[in-house]
N, C-alpha and C positions, 0 to 999 in steps of 0.2 A: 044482123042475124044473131041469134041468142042460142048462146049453149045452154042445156039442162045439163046437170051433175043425173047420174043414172046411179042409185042406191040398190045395194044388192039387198034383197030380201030374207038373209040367211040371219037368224039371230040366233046371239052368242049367249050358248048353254053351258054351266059346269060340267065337265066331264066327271061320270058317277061310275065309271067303268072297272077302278083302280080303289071302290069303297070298300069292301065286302077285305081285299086287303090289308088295306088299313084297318079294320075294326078286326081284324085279325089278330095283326101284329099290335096295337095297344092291351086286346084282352089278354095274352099271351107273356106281355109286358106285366102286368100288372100280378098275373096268375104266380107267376116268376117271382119278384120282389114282394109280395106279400108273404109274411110270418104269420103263422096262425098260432093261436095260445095252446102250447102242447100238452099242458096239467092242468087236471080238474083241482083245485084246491080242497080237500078233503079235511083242512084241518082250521077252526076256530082260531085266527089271532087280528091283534091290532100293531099296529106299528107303533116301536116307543118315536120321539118326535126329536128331531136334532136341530140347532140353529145353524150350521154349515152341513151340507152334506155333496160328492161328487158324484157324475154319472160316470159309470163304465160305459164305455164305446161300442168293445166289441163284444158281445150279449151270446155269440158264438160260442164263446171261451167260458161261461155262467152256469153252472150245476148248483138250484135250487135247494134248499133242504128249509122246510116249513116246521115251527115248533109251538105249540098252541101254549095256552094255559091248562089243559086240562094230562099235561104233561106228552101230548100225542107227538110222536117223530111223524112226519111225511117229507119220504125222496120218490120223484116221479111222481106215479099214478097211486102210491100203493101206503099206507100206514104200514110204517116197520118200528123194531123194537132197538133199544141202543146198541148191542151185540150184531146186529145188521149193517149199519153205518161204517164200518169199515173195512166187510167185501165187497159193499157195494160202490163205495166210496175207491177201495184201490183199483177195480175193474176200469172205471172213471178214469183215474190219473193215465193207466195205462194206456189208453184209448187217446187220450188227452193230455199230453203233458202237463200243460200251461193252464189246468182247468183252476178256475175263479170258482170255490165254493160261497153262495149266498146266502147266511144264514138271517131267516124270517123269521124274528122269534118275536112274542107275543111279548108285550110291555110286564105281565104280570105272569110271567112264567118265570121258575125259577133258575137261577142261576148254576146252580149245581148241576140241573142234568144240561144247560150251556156247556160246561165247564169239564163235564165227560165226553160231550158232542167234541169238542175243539181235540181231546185228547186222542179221542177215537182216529180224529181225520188228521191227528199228527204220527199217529203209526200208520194210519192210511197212505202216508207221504203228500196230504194233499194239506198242502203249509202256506197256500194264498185264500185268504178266509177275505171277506166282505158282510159287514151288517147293516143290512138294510133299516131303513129311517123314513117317515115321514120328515117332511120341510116344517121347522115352526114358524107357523106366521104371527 
């Protein structure tokens, strides 16, 4: 006598019940850890080009200030004048101790209103400066 093996006829589907979850929780994810660019660049420059240059970390701690060639100041969103850069600048520190100013200044901008910038943000009490640089390749 012969036994048959008797095969259940159930077949094995992914459970999609726990999707709609998950696609939840990764866009949720993602909404969360994305940074979005918060300034409009308002202001003409190029970056002068350095053969070492290091990244800051933590980007948290980084207050921007843009300086063109055409002698233009921009902090945030807004073209200000150099008499500006140091209330807006100490509001900043107070808010922020530990703020990284970064200045973006045009390769063919002059150094002078550099050089009132830097003074300005040393009565501001904001004394951790950063110049940014393109990499030379």
């Amino acid at each position: 006598m012969k036994f048959e093996k008797k095969r259940a006829g159930v077949k094995q589907e992914i459970p999609t019940a726990s999707m709609p979850d998950i696609v939840f929780m990764l866009l949720l994810f993602f909404m969360v850890t994305t940074t979005l660019r918060e300034v409009d660049v308002l202001v003409d420059f190029k970056l002068p080009e350095a053969e070492a240059i290091e990244k800051i970390e933590n980007k948290r701690l980084i207050s921007y200030i843009w300086v063109g060639n055409d002698k233009r100041i921009q902090i945030n969103d807004s073209i200000v004048r150099l008499e500006e850069v140091r209330p807006i600048m100490y509001s900043k520190s107070q808010v922020l101790p530990n703020v990284i100013v970064s200045l973006r200044v045009d390769q063919n901008a002059d150094m002078g209103l550099v050089t009132d910038i830097q003074q300005e943000l040393r009565k501001a009490y904001c004394l951790r400066i950063n110049y940014s640089a393109n990499i030379k390749i």
